[in-house]
KEFI-382280 format. One record per residue (C-alpha): residue in three letters; residue number from 1; x, y, z. Coordinates in pm, 1 decimal. Layout:
BEGIN
<node res="ala" n="NUM" x="X" y="Y" z="Z"/>
...
This chain:
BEGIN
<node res="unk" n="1" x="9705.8" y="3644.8" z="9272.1"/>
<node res="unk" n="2" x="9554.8" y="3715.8" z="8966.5"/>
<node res="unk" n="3" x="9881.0" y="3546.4" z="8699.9"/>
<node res="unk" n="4" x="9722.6" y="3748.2" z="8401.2"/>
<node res="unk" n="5" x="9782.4" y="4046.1" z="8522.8"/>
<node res="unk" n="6" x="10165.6" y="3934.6" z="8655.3"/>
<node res="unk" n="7" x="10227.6" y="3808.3" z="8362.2"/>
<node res="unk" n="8" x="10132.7" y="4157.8" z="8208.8"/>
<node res="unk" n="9" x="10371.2" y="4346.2" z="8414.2"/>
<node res="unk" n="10" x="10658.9" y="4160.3" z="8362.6"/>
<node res="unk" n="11" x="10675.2" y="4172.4" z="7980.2"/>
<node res="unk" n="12" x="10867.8" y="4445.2" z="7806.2"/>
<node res="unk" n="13" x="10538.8" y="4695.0" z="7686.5"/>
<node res="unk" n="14" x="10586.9" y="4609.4" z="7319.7"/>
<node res="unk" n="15" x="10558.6" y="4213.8" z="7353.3"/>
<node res="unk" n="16" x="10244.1" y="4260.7" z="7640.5"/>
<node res="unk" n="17" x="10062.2" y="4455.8" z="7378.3"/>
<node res="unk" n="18" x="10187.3" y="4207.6" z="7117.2"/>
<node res="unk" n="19" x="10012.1" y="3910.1" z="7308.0"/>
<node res="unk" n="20" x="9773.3" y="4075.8" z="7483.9"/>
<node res="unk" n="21" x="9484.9" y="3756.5" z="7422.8"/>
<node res="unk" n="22" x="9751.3" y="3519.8" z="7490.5"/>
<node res="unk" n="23" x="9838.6" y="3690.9" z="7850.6"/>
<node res="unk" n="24" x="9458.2" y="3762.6" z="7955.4"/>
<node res="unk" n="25" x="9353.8" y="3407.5" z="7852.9"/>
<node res="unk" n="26" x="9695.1" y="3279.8" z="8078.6"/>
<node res="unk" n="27" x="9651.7" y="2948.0" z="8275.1"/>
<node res="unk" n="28" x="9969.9" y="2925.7" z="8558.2"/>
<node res="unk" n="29" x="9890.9" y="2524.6" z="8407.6"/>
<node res="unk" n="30" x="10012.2" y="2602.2" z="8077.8"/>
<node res="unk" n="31" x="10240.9" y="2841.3" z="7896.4"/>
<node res="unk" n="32" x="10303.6" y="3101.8" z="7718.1"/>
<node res="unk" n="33" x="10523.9" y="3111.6" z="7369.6"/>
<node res="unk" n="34" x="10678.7" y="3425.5" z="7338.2"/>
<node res="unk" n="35" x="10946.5" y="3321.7" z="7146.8"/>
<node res="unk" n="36" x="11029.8" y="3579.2" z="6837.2"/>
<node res="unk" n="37" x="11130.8" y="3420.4" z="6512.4"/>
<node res="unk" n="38" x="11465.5" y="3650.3" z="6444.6"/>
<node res="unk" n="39" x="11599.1" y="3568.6" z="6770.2"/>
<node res="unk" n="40" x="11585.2" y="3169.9" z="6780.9"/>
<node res="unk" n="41" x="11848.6" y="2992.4" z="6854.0"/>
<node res="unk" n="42" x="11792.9" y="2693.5" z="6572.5"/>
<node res="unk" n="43" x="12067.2" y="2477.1" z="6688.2"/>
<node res="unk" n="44" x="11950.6" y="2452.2" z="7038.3"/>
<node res="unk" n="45" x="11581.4" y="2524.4" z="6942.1"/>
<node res="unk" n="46" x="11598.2" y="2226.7" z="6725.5"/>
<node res="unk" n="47" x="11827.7" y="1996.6" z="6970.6"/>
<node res="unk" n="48" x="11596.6" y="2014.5" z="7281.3"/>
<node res="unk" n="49" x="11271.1" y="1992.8" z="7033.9"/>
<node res="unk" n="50" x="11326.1" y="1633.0" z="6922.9"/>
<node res="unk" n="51" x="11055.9" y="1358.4" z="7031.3"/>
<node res="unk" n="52" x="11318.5" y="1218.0" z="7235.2"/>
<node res="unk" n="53" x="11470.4" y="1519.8" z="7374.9"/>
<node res="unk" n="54" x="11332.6" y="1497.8" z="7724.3"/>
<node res="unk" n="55" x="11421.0" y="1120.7" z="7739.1"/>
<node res="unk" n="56" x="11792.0" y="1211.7" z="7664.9"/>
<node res="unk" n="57" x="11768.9" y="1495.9" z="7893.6"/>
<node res="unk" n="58" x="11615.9" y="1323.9" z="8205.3"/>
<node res="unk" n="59" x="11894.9" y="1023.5" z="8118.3"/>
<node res="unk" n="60" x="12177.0" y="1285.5" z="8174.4"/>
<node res="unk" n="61" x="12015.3" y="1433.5" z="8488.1"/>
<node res="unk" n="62" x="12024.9" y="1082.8" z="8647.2"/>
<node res="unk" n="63" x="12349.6" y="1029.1" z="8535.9"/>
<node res="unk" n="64" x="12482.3" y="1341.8" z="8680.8"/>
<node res="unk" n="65" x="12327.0" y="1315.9" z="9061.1"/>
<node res="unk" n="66" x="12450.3" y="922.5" z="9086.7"/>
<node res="unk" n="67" x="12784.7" y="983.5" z="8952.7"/>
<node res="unk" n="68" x="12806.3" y="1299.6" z="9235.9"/>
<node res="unk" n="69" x="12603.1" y="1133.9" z="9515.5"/>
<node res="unk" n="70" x="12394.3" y="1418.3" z="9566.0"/>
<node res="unk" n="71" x="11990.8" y="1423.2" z="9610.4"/>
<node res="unk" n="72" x="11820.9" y="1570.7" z="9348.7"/>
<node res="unk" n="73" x="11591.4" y="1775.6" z="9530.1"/>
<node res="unk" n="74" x="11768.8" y="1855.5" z="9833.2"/>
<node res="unk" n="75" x="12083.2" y="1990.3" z="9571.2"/>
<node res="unk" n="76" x="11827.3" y="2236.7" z="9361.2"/>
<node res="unk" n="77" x="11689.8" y="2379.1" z="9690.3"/>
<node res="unk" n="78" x="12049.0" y="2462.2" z="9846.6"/>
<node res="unk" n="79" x="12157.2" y="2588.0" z="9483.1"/>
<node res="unk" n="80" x="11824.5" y="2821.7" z="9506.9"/>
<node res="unk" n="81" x="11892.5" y="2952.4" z="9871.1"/>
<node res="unk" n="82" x="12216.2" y="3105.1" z="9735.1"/>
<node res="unk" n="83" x="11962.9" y="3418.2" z="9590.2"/>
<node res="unk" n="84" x="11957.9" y="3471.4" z="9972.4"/>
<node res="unk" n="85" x="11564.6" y="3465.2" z="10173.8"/>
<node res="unk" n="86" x="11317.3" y="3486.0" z="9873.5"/>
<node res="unk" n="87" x="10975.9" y="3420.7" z="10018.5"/>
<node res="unk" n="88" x="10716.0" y="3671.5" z="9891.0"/>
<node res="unk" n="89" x="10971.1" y="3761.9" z="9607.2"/>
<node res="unk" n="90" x="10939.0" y="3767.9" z="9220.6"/>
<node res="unk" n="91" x="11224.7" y="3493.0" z="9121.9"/>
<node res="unk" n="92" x="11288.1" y="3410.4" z="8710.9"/>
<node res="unk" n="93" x="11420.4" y="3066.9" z="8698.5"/>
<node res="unk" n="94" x="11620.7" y="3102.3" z="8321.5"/>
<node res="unk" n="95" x="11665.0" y="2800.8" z="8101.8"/>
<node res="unk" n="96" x="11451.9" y="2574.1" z="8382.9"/>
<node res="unk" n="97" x="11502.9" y="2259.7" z="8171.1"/>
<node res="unk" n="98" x="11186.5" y="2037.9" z="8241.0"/>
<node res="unk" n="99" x="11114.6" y="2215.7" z="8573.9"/>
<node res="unk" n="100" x="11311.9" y="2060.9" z="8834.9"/>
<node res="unk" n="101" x="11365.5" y="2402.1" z="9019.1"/>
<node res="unk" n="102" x="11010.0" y="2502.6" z="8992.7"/>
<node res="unk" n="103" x="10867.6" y="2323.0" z="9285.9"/>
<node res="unk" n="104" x="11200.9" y="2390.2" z="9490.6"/>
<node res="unk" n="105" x="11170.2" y="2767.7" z="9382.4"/>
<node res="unk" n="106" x="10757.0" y="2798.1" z="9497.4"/>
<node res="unk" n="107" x="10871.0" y="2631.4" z="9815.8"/>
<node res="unk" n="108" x="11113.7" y="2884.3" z="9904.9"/>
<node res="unk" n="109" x="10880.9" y="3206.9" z="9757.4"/>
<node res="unk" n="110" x="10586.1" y="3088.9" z="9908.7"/>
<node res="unk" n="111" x="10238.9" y="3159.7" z="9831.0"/>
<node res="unk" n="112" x="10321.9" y="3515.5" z="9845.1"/>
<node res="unk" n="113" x="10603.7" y="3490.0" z="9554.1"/>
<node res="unk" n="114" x="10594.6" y="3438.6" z="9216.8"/>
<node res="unk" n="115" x="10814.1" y="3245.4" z="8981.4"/>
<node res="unk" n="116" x="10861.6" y="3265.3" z="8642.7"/>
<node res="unk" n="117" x="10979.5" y="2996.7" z="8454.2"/>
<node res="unk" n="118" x="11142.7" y="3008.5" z="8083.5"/>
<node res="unk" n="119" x="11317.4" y="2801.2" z="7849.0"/>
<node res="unk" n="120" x="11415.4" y="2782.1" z="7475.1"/>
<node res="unk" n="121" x="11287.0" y="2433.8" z="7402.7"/>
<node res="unk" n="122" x="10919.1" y="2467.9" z="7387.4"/>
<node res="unk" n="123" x="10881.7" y="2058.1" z="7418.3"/>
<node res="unk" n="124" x="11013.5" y="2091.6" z="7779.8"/>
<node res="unk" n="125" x="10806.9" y="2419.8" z="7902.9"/>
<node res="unk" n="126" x="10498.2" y="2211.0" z="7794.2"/>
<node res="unk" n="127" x="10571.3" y="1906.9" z="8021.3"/>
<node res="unk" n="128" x="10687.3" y="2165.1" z="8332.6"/>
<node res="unk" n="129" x="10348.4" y="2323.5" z="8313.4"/>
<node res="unk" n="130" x="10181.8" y="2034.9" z="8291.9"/>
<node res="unk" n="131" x="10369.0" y="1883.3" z="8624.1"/>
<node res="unk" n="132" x="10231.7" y="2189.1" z="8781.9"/>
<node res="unk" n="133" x="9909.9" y="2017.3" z="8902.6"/>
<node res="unk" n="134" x="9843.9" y="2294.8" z="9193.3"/>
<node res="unk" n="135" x="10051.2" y="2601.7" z="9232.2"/>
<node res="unk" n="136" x="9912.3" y="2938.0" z="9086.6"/>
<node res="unk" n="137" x="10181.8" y="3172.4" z="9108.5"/>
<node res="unk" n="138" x="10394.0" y="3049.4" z="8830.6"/>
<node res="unk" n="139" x="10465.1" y="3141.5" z="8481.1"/>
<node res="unk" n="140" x="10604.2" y="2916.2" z="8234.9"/>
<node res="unk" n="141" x="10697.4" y="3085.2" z="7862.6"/>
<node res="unk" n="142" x="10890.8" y="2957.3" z="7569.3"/>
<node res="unk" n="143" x="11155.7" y="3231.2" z="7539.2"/>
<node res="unk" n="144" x="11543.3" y="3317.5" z="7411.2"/>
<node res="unk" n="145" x="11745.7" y="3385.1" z="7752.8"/>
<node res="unk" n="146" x="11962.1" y="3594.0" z="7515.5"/>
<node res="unk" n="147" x="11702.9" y="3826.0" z="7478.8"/>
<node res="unk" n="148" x="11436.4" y="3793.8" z="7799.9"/>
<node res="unk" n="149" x="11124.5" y="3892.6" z="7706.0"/>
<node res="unk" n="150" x="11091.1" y="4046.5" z="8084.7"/>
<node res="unk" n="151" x="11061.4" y="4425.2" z="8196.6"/>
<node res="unk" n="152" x="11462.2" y="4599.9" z="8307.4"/>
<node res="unk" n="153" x="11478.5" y="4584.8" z="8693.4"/>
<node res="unk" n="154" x="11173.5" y="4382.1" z="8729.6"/>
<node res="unk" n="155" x="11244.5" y="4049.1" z="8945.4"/>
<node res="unk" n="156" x="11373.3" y="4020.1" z="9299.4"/>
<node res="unk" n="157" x="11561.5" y="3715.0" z="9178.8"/>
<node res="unk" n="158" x="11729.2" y="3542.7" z="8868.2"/>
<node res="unk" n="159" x="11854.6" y="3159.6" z="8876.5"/>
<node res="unk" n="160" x="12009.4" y="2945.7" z="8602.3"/>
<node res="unk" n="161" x="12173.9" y="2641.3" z="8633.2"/>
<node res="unk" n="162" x="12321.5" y="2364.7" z="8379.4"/>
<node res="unk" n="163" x="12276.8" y="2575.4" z="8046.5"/>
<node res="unk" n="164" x="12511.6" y="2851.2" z="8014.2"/>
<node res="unk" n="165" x="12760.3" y="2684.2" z="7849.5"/>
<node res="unk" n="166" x="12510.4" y="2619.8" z="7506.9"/>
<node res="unk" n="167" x="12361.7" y="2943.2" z="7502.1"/>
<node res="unk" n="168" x="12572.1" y="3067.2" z="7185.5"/>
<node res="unk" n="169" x="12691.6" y="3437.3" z="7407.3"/>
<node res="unk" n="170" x="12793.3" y="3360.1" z="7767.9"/>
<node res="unk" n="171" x="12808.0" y="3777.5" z="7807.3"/>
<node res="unk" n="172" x="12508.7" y="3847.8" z="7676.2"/>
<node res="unk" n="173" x="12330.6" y="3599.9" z="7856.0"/>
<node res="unk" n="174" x="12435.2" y="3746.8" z="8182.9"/>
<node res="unk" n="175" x="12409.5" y="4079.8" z="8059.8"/>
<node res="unk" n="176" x="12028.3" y="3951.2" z="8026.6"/>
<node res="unk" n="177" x="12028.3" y="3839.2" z="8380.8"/>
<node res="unk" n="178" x="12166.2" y="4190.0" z="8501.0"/>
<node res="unk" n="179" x="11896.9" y="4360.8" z="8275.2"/>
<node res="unk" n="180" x="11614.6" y="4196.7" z="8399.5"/>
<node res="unk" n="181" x="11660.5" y="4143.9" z="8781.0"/>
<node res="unk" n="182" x="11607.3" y="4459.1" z="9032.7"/>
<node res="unk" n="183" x="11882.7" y="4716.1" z="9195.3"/>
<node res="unk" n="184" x="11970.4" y="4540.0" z="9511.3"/>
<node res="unk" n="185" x="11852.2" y="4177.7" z="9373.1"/>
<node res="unk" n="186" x="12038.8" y="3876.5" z="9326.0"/>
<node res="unk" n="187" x="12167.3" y="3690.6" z="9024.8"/>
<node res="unk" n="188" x="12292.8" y="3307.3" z="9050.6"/>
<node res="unk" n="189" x="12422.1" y="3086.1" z="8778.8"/>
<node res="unk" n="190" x="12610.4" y="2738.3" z="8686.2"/>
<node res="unk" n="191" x="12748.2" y="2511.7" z="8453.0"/>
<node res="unk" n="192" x="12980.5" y="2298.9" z="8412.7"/>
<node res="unk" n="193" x="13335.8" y="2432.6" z="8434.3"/>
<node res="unk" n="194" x="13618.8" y="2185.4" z="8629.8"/>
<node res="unk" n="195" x="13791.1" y="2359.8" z="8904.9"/>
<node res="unk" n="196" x="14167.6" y="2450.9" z="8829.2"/>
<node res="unk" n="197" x="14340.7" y="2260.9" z="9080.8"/>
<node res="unk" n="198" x="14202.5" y="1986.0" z="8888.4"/>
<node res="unk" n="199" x="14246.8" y="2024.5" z="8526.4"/>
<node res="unk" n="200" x="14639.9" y="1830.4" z="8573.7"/>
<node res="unk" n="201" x="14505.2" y="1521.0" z="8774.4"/>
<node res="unk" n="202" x="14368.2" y="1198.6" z="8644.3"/>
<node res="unk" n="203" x="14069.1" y="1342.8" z="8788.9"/>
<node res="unk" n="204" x="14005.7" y="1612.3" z="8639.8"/>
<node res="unk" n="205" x="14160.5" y="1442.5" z="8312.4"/>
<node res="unk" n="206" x="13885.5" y="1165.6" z="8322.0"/>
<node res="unk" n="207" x="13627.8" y="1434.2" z="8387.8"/>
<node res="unk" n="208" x="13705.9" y="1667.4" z="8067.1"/>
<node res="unk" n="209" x="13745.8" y="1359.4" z="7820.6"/>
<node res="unk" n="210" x="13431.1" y="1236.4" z="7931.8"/>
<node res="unk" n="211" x="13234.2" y="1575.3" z="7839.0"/>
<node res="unk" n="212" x="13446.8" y="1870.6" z="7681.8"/>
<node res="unk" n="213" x="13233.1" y="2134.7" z="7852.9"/>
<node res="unk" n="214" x="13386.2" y="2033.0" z="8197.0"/>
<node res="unk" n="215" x="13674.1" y="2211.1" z="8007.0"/>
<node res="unk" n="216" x="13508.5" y="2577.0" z="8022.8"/>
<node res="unk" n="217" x="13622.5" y="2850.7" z="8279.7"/>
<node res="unk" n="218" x="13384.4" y="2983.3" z="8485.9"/>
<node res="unk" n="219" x="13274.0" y="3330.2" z="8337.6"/>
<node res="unk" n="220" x="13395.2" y="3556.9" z="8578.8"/>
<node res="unk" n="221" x="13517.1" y="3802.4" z="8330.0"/>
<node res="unk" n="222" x="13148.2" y="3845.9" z="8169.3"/>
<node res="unk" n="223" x="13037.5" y="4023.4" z="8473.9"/>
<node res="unk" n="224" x="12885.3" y="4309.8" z="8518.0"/>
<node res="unk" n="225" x="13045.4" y="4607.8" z="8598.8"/>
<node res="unk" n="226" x="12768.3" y="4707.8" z="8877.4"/>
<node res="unk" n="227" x="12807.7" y="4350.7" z="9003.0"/>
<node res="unk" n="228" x="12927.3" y="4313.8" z="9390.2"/>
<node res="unk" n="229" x="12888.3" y="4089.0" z="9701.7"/>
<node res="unk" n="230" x="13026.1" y="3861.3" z="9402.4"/>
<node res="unk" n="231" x="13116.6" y="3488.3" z="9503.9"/>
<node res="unk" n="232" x="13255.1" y="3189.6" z="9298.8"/>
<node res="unk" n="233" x="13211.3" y="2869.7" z="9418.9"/>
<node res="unk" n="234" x="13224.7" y="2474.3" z="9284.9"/>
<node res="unk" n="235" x="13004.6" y="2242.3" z="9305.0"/>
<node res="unk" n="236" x="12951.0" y="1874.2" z="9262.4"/>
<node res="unk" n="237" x="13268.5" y="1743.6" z="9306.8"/>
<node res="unk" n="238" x="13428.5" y="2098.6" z="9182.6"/>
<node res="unk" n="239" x="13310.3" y="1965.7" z="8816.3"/>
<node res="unk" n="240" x="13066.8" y="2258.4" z="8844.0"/>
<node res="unk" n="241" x="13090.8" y="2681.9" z="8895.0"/>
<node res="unk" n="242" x="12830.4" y="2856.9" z="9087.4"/>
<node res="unk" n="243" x="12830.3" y="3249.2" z="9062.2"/>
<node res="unk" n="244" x="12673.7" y="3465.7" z="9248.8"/>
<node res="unk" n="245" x="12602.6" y="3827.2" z="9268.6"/>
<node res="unk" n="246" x="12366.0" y="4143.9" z="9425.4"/>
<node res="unk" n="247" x="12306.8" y="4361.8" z="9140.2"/>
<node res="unk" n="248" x="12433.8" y="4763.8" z="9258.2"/>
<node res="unk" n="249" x="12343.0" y="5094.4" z="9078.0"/>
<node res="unk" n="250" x="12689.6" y="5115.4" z="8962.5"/>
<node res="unk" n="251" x="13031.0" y="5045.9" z="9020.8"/>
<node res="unk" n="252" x="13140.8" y="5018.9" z="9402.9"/>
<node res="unk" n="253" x="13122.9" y="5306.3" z="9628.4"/>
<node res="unk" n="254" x="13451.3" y="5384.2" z="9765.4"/>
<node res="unk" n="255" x="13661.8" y="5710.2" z="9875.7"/>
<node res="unk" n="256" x="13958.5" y="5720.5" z="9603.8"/>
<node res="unk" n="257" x="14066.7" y="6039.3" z="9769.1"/>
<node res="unk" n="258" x="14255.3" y="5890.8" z="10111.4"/>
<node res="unk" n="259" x="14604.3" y="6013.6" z="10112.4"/>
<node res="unk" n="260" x="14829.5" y="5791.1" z="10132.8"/>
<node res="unk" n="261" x="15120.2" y="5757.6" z="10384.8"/>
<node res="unk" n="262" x="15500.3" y="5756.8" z="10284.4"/>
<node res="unk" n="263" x="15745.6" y="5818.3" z="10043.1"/>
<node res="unk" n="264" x="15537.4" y="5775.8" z="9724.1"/>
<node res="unk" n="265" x="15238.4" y="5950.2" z="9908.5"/>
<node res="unk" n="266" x="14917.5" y="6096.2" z="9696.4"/>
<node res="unk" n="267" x="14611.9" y="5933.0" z="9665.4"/>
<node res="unk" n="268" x="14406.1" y="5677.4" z="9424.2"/>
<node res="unk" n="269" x="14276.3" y="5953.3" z="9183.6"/>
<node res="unk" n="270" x="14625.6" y="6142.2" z="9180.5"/>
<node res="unk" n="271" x="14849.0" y="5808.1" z="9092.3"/>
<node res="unk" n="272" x="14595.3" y="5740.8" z="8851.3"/>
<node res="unk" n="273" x="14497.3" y="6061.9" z="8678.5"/>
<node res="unk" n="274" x="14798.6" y="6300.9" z="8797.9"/>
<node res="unk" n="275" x="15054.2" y="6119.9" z="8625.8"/>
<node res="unk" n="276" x="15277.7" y="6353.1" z="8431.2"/>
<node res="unk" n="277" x="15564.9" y="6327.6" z="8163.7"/>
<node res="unk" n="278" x="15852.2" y="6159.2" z="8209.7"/>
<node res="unk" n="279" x="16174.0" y="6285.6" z="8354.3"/>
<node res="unk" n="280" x="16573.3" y="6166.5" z="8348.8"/>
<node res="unk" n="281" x="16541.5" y="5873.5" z="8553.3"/>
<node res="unk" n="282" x="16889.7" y="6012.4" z="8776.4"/>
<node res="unk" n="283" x="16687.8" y="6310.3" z="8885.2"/>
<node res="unk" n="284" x="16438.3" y="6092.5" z="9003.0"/>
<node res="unk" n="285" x="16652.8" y="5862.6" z="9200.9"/>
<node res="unk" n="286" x="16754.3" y="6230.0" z="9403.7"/>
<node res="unk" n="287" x="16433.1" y="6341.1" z="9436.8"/>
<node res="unk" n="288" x="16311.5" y="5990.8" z="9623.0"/>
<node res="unk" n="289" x="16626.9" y="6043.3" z="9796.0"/>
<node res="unk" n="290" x="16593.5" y="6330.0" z="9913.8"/>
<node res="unk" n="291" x="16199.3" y="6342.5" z="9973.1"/>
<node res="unk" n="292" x="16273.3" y="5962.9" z="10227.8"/>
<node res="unk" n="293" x="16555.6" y="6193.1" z="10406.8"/>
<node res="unk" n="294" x="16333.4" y="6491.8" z="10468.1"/>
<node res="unk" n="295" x="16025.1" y="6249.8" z="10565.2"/>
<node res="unk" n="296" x="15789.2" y="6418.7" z="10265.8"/>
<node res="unk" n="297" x="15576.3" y="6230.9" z="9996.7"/>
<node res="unk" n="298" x="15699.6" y="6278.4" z="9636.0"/>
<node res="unk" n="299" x="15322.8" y="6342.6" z="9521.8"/>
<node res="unk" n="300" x="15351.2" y="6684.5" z="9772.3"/>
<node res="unk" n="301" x="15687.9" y="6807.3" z="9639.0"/>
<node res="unk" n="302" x="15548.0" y="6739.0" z="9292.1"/>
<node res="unk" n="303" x="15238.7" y="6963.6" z="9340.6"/>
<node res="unk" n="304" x="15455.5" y="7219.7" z="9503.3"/>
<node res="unk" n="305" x="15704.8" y="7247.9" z="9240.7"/>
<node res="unk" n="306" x="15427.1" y="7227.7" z="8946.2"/>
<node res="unk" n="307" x="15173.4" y="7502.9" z="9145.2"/>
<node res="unk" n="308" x="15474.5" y="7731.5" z="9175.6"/>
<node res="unk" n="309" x="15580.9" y="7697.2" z="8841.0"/>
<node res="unk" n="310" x="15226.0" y="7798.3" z="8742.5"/>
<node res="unk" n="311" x="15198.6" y="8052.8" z="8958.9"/>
């Protein structure tokens, strides 16, 4: 695979002209900062930039998997086989942290695939290219995930997990995610976020005092409207959302033209966009009446009465 030239394809045409030496002199073993000065995030540019940043960082991540008795690895592979059988597929892990997902992601595209690895904090891309000692079909670039450098439509795949919650614009972020992944593709993402059922026990009590973003709702109104197949689940000891989604050319395809059965009768697009003016509410009551005696639907006597009166 020649990662220049993938690299390339995948950047919007302004920013692969921009750093066009940077992209043909591309080593998968290093990165690329494509990072644009108007659109960094300083707070959490600045927060996961400090010398110690990746120390604090990797202390959480330990925390986290020992206080929910999960395996580190075995958990990121099982979160990544939610995007469904990727091998041979273009996958963009977003936010990936100090690349913890990248060696689960290239197991599961194979050397056929391609992954494509960003993140904000340019102190943690450099130490996840550097782990990657062998693997040539990868891609790590600095990068805002509220505004993806990447091509619309252009990966088979998008993954984020443990980040959401900081970005700044939870809806623009996965309006980013959306943009960027392909018609038909799948979009997965996490955070923090304690289930419901939860939020009243000493559980769940001990849980949001400890960290306040185990207070956060999953995002489920900040989907896309051509988002289907859509499924919510939690994770690590329901402290944790996972969201998942195919990505559709539009809204759902269904038939709002079935007529419906019984009194009320009509169909989806007449209740909806039929409605007329109101009427005293005692000649209604008759005409319900009368229309469940006779065994008609009031939606037919309506369009009668209103296609003779226009006739």
């Amino acid at each position: 695979m020649n990662i220049s030239s993938e690299l390339r394809n995948s950047l919007k045409l302004d920013l692969a002209t921009k750093y066009d030496n940077e992209i043909t002199n591309y080593s998968p073993h290093e990165y690329i900062n494509l990072l644009e000065k108007p659109l960094i995030d300083e707070f959490n540019s600045t927060q996961y930039n400090q010398e110690n940043s990746t120390e604090i960082y990797r202390n959480f991540l330990n925390w986290l998997f020992l206080t929910f008795k999960e395996n580190e690895v075995s958990f990121r592979i099982k979160c990544l086989e939610r995007l469904g059988d990727i091998n041979g597929q273009k996958i963009l892990l977003v936010g990936c942290g100090l690349g913890e997902d990248v060696a689960a992601a290239l197991s599961l595209v194979n050397e056929t695939g391609v992954v494509h690895a960003q993140d904000l904090s340019e102190t943690f891309i450099k130490l996840a290219a550097t782990k990657n000692l062998y693997a040539d079909n990868v891609v790590f670039s600095v990068s805002n995930a509220l505004s993806l450098p990447y091509r619309d439509d252009y990966f088979d795949a998008v993954y984020h997990f443990g980040g959401i919650n900081l970005f700044g614009d939870t809806k623009r972020a996965i309006s980013e995610f959306n943009r960027v992944c392909k018609v038909g593709g799948s979009v997965t993402f996490g955070d923090e976020s304690l289930a419901m059922h939860l939020r009243s026990t000493d559980y769940g009590k001990m849980f949001m005092q400890n960290n306040p973003l185990w207070r956060e709702y999953a995002p489920l109104k900040h989907l896309p409207l051509n988002a289907i197949n859509i499924k919510l689940e939690y994770i690590l000891g329901n402290c944790f959302y996972l969201i998942s989604f195919k990505k559709n050319e539009g809204l759902p395809e269904v038939n709002i033209d079935v007529p419906h059965k019984g009194l009320r009768g009509g169909t989806i697009r007449k209740r909806f966009f039929g409605q007329v003016e109101s009427i005293d509410p005692l000649i209604k009551e008759k005409l319900y009446h009368k229309a469940k005696r006779q065994n008609n639907s009031v939606s037919d006597i309506l369009e009668k009465l209103v296609r003779n009166y226009l006739d």
